[in-house]
C-alpha distance (Angstrom), angle and dihedral (degrees) to the residues before:
residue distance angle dihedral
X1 . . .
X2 3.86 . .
X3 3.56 126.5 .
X4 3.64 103.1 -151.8
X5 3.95 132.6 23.8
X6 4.08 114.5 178.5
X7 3.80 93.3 -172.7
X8 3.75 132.4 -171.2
X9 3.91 102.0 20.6
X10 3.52 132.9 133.7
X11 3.50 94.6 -110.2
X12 4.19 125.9 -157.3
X13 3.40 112.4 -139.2
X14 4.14 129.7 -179.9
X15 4.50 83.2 -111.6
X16 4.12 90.4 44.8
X17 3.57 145.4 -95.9
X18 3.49 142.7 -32.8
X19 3.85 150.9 117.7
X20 3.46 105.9 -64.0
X21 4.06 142.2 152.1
X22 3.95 112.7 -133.3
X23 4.37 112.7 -147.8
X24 3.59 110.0 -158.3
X25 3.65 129.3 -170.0
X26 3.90 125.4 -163.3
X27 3.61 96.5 -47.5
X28 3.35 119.6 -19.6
X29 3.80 132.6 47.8
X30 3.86 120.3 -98.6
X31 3.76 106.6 177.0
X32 4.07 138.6 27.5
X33 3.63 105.5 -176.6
X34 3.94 144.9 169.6
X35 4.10 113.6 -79.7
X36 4.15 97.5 -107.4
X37 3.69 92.7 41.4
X38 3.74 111.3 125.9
X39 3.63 112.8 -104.7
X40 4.03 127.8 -154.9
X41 3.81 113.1 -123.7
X42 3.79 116.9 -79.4
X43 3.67 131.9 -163.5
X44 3.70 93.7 -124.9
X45 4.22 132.1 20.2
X46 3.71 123.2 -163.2
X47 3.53 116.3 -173.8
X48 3.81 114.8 -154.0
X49 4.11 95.8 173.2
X50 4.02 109.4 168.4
X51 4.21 86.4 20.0
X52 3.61 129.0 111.2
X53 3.77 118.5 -132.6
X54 3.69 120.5 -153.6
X55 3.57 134.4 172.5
X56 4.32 118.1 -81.4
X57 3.93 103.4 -83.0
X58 3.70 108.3 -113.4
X59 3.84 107.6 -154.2
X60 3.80 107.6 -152.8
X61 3.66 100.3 -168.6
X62 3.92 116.9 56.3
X63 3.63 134.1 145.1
X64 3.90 109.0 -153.5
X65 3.85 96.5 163.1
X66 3.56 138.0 -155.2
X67 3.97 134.0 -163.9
X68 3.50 94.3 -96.9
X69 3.94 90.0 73.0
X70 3.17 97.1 67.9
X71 3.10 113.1 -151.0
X72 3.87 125.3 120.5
X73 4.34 94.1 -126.1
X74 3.75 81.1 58.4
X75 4.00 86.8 50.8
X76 3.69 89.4 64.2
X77 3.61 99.0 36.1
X78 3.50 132.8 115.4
X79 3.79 125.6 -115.7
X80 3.52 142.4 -139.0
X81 4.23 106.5 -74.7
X82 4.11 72.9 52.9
X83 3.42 112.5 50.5
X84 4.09 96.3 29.6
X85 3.92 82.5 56.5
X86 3.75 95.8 53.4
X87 4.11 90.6 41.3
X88 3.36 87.6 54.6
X89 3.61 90.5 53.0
X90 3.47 97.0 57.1
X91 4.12 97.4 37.6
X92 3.30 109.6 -87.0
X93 3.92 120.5 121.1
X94 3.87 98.6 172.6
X95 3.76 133.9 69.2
X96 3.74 133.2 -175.8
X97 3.94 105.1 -156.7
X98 3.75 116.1 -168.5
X99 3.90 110.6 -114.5
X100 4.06 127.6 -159.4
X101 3.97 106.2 -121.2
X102 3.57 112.4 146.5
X103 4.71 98.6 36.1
X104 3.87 97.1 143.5
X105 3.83 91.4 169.7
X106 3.77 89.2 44.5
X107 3.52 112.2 36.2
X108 4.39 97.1 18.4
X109 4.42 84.1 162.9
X110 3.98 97.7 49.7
X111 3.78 127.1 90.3
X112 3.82 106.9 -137.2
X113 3.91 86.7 -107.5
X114 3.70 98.9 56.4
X115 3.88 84.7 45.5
X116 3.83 95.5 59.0
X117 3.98 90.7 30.2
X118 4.25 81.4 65.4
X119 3.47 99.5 42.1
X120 3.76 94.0 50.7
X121 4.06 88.8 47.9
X122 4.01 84.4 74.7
X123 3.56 83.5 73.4
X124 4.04 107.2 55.9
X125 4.00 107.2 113.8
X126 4.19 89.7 -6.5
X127 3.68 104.0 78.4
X128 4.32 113.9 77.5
X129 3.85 85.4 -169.1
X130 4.11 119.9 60.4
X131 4.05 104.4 -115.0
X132 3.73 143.4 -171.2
X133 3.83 131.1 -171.3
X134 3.91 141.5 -126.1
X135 3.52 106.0 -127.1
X136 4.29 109.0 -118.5
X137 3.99 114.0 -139.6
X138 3.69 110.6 175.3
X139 3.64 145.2 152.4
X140 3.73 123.6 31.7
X141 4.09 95.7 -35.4
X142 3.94 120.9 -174.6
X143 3.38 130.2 -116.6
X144 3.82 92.4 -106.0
X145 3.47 90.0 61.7
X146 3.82 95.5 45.4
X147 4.02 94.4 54.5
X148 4.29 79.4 54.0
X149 3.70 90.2 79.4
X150 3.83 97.1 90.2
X151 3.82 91.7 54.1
X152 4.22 82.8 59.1
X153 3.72 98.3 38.2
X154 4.56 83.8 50.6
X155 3.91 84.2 45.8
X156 3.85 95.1 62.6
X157 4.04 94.9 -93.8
X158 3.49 108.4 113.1
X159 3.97 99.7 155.7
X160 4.13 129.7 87.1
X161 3.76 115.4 -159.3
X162 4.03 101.4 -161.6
X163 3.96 126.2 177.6
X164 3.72 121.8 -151.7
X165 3.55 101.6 -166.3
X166 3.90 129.6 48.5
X167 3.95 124.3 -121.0
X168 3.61 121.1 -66.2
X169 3.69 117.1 -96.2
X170 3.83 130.5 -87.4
X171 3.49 134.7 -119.6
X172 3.77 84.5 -113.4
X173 3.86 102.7 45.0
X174 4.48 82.9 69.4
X175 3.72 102.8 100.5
X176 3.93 86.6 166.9
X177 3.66 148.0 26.9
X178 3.73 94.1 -100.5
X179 4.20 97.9 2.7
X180 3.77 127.6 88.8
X181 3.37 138.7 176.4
X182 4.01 119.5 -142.4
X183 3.70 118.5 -82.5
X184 3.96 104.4 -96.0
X185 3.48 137.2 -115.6
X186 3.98 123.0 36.3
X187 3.43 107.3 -35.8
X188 4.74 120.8 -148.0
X189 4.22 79.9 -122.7
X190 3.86 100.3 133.7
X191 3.97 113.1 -160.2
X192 3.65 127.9 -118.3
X193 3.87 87.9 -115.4
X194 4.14 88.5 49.0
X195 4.06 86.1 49.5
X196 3.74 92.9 49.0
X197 4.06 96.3 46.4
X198 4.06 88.6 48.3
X199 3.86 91.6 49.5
X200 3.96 94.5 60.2
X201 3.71 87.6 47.9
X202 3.71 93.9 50.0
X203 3.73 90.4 42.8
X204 3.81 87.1 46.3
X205 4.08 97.0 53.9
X206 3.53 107.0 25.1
X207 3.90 108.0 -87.8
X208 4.06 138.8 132.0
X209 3.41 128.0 -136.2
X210 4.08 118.0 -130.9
X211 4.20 107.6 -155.3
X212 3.86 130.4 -152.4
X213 3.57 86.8 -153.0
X214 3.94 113.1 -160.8
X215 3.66 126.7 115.9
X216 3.85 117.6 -116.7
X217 3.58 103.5 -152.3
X218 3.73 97.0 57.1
X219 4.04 91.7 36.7
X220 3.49 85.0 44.3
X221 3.89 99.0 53.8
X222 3.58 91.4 39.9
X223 3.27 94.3 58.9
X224 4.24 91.2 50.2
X225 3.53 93.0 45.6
X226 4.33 94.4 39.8
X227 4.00 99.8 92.7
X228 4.24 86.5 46.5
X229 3.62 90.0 58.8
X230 3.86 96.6 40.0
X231 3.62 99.6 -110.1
X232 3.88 106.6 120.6
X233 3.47 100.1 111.4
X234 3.67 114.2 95.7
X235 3.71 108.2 -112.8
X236 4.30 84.0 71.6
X237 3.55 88.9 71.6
X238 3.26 91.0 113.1
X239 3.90 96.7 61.0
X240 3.56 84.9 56.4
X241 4.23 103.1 46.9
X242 3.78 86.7 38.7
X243 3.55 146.0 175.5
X244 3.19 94.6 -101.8
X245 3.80 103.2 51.4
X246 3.75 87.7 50.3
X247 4.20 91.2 51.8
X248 3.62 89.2 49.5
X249 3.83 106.0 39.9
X250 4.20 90.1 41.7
X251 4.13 88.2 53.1
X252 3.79 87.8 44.5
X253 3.83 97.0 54.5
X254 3.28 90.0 45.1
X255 3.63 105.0 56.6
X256 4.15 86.2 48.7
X257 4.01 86.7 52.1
X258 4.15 87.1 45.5
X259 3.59 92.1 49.6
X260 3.78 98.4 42.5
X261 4.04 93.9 42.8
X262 3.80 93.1 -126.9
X263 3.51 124.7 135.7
X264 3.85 116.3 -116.1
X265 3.68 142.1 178.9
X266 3.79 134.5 -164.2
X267 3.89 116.7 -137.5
X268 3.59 130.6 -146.2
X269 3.91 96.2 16.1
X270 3.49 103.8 -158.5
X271 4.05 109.7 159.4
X272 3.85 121.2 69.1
X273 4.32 82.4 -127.7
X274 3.75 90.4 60.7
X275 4.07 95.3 53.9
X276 3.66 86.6 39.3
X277 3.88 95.3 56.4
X278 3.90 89.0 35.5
X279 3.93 88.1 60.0
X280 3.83 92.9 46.8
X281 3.73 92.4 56.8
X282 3.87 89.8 49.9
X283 3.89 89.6 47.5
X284 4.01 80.2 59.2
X285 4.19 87.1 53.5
X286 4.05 81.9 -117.3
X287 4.02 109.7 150.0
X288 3.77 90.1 -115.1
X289 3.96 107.7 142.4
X290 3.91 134.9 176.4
X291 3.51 140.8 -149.6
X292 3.49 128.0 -168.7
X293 4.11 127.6 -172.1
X294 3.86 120.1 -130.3
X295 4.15 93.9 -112.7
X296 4.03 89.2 69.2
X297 4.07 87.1 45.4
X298 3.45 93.4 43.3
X299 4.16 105.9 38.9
X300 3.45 143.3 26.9
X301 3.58 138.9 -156.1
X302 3.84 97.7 -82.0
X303 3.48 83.0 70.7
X304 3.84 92.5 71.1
X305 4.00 79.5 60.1
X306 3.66 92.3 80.1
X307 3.83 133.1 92.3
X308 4.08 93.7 -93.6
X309 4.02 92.3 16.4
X310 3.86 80.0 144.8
X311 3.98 88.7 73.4
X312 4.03 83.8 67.5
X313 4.25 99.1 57.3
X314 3.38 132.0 104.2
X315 3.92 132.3 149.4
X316 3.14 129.5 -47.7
X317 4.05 81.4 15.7
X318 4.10 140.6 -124.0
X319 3.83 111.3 -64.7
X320 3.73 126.4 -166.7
X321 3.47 140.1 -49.8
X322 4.27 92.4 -94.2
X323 3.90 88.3 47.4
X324 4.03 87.2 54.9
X325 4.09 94.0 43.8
X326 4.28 86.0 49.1
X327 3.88 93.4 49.9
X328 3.89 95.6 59.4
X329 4.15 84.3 35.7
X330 3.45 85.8 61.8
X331 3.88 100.5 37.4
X332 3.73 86.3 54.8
X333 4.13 95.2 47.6
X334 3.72 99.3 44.2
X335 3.91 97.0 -101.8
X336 3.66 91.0 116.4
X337 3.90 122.3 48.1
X338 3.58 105.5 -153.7
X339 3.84 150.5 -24.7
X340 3.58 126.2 -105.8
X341 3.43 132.5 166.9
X342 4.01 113.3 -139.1
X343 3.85 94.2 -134.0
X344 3.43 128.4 -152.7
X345 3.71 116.2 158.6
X346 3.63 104.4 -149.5
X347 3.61 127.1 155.3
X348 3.96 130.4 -94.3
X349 3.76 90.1 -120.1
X350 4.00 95.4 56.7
X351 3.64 93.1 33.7
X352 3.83 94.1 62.1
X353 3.57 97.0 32.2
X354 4.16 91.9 84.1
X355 3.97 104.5 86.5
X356 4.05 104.2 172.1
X357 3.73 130.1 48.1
X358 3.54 94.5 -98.2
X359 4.11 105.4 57.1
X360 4.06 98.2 22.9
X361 3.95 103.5 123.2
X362 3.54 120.5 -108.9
X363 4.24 119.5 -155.2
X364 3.76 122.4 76.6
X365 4.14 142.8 -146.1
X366 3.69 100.8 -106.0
X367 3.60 109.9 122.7
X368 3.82 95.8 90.1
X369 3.26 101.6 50.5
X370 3.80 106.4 34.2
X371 3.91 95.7 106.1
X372 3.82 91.7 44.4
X373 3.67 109.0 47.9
X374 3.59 87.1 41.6
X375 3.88 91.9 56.2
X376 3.50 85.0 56.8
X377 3.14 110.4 38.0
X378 3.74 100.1 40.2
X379 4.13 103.9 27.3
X380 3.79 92.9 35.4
X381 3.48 111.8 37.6
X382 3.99 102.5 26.1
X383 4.25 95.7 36.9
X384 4.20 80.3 -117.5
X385 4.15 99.4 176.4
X386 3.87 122.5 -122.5
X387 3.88 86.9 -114.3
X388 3.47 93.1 55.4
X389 4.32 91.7 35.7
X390 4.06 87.6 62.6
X391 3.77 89.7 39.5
X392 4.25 94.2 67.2
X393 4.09 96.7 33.1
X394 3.63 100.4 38.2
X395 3.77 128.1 -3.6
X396 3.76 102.7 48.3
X397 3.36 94.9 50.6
X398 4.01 97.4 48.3
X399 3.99 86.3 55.4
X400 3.88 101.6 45.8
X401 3.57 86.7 42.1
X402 3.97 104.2 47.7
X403 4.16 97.3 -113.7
X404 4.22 90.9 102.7
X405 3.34 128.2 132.2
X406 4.05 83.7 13.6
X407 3.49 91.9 56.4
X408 3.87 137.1 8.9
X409 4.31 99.7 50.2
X410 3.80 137.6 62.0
X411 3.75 98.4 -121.2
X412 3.46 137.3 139.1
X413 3.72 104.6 -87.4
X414 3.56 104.4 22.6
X415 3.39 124.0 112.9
X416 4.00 114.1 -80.6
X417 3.80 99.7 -111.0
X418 3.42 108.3 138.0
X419 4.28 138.1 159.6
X420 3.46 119.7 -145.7
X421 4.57 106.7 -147.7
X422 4.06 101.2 -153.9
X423 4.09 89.8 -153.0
X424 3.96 90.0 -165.4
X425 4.40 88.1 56.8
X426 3.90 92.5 113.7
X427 3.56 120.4 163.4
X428 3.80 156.0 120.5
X429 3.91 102.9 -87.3
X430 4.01 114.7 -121.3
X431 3.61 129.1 177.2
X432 3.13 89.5 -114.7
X433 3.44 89.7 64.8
X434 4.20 80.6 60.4
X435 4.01 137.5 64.8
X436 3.85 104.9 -161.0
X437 3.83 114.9 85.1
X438 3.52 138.8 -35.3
X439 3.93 98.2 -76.2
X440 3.86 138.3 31.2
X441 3.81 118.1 -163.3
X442 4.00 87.1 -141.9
X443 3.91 94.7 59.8
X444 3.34 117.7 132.4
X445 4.02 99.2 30.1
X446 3.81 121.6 125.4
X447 3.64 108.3 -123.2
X448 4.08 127.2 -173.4
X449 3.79 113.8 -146.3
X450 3.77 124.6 3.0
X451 3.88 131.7 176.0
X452 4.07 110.3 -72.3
X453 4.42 89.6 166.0
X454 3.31 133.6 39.9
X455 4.01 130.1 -178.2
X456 3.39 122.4 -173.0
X457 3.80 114.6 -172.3
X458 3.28 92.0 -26.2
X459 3.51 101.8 -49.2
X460 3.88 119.9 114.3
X461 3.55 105.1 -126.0
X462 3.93 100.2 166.4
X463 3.43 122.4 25.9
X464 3.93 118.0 -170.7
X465 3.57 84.1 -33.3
X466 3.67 99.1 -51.0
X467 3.67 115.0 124.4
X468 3.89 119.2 -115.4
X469 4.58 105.5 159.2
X470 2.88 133.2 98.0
X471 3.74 130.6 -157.1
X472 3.63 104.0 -106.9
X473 4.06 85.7 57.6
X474 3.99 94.3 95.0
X475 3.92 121.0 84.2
X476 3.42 129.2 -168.2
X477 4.12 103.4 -99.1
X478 4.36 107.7 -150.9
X479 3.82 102.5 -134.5
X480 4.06 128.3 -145.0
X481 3.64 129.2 179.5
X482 3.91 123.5 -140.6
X483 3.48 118.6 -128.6
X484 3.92 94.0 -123.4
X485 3.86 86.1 74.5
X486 4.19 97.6 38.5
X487 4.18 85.3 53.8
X488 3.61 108.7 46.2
X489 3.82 144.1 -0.1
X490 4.25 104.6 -78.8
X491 3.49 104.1 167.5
């Protein structure tokens, strides 16, 4: 006997599209077949006639937060019972935290593994979604804790989240009206040398690299020079995370990820230069990837013009209207990967509160409405296909990231985590449409189609938008990459 039929969809698959009825057993999928075929008896029968099914969004780029970040967004943000509920709301049933490995003026007396192995224990019987992390090395780390990076890629952790530029400044690291000293303390800035030495290890034992890509001197001098020029109030931000710090930071990267043979991508692509240089490593058949997050594909930096235009920043920061038009351009060709969202669920109160470049908030409300607003906005409105729809929220981020086959297709033997897309779901969004915060920066838009079901492994965790999880659903999902993607550019 079965334990789940969803019968009757229009059901995505990884070799296309068609009516189909999906047979699940325990976990995992066993059977897509015709609509008509003659199907064994199963303890339960959805019928999703005149929906589209698609494979459980995986959102690779989530903040959950925890004390030991220390950081006060991360104070206010939510954790994982919250944000796995609201992902599962809106269709996704994987999230990629980021976890501290590699703190050496935090943690001096932890091996990078026991350091992630922690982090990830905030998650047991809290998360509704299964999860995984990136591992975090920052700062100046030591060689000891470089040549660690097998013993995380053999524990299931095959991703590197590196930043090559510090924090921006603080009100009270201006001495001057156009001088500044650099922000204090140890800063998550990981050197060019750093990024070269971690690159032959990933390349060496299987592992991708996941770059903050902005360059420090020019964000740093803009910055110094900002309140000289008159641009200290926040809606300049994007003079001072610019184009051109993006162009020339991506290019960098990747000529230390083409000369070391690893296989690299650049998160939160913001700039129009940085999906330009990602697609002319990929036209080399480099493994150079890029993810962008819906706020760049969604806003731009006229945004930041309005009354609480802070609600609307994260880092890097919105560009222009061009930059905007290029990231869905290249979401829609293949020069971008996937979309993520770079969640952090802080409140409306603390996300308004910053007023100048150097204290407005960065981190956004995204994980909710990810698989929605993309529907819209990219199957609706640009004629995006299915195929290419599961590509950017699920698919391409299960292979880059080691989940695929498990995860990221509807295929006999992956794991049964599936979204149901009600196409006739039309309607002004409200927050009380939502359940993460008090505030969502994408109130207010009219979407068409949004996630009313949600399996994940086999479990029916939304059912025509009645709730049925529960937070000790989620598991923690060990990740390994195939070659094919670690060699050469394959999506």
């Amino acid at each position: 006997m079965l334990d789940l039929v969803i019968k009757g969809g229009l059901i995505v698959t990884p070799s296309g599209s068609g009516l189909m009825d999906l047979w699940i057993k325990g976990e995992q999928i066993t059977a897509v077949v015709p609509v008509g075929s003659e199907t064994p008896e199963a303890k339960k029968t959805i019928d999703v006639s005149g929906k589209i099914v698609v494979p459980g969004g995986i959102e690779p780029h989530a903040h959950i937060g925890f004390p030991q970040l220390g950081n006060t967004w991360f104070a206010q943000n939510a954790g994982p019972a919250e944000q796995s509920l609201a992902a599962i709301w809106g269709g996704t049933t994987t999230l990629v935290d980021f976890a501290p490995a590699a703190y050496p003026e935090l943690e001096p007396n932890k091996s990078p593994l026991q350091s992630v192995q922690e982090h990830m224990s905030n998650f047991v019987g809290n998360c509704h979604t299964d999860y995984s992390a990136h591992c975090n090395y920052r700062g100046r780390v030591n060689t000891e804790r470089i040549n660690q990076i097998k013993e995380l890629i053999d524990a299931g952790y095959p991703s590197f989240k590196l930043f090559i530029l510090n924090p921006p400044l603080r009100q009270e690291d201006v001495t001057d009206e156009d001088q500044a000293t650099t922000a204090s303390g140890v800063g998550p800035m990981v050197d060019m040398g750093r990024v070269a030495a971690i690159m032959e290890q990933l390349k060496e034992h299987g592992g991708v690299a996941a770059i903050h890509a902005e360059d420090e001197d020019i964000v740093r001098y803009n910055y110094e020079t900002a309140k000289a020029k008159g641009l200290w109030d926040w809606h300049n931000m994007h003079l001072i995370r610019s184009n051109l710090s993006e162009d020339i930071s991506v290019r960098r990267v990747i000529k230390i990820a083409e000369h070391t043979g690893a296989a690299m991508y650049i998160v939160h692509t913001s700039a129009k230069e940085g999906v330009n240089a990602i697609a002319e490593a990929k036209a080399k058949g480099l493994p150079i990837y890029g993810e962008t997050i819906l706020l760049y594909a969604s806003f731009n930096a006229d945004n930041y013009k309005e009354h609480d235009g802070m609600k609307y920043h994260t880092y890097p920061s919105l560009k222009f209207e061009e930059d905007r038009q290029r990231l869905w351009n290249g979401l829609l060709n293949g020069d971008l990967a996937f979309i993520g969202t770079d969640s952090i669920a802080t409140s409306y109160e603390g996300k308004i509160a910053g007023r100048t470049i150097a204290d407005v908030q960065g981190g956004n409300i995204g994980i909710e409405i990810r698989m929605g607003v993309t529907y819209t906005e990219g199957v609706i409105k640009q004629g995006m296909s299915l195929g290419r729809y599961a590509d950017i929220t699920s698919t391409n981020a299960a292979k880059l990231l080691g989940f695929y086959p498990r995860k990221g297709a509807i295929a006999v033997g992956s794991d049964a985590d599936i979204t149901v897309i009600d196409p006739n779901f039309r309607k002004k969004l409200t927050m009380s449409d939502l359940h993460l915060k008090d505030y969502n920066p994408w109130e207010g838009w009219d979407i068409e189609g949004w996630p009313t079901t949600v399996v994940l492994r086999g479990k029916v965790v939304l059912e025509d938008r009645k709730f049925r999880g529960d937070p000790k659903d989620g598991k923690l999902i060990p990740r390994k990459i195939d070659s094919s993607v670690l060699t050469k550019s394959s999506f």
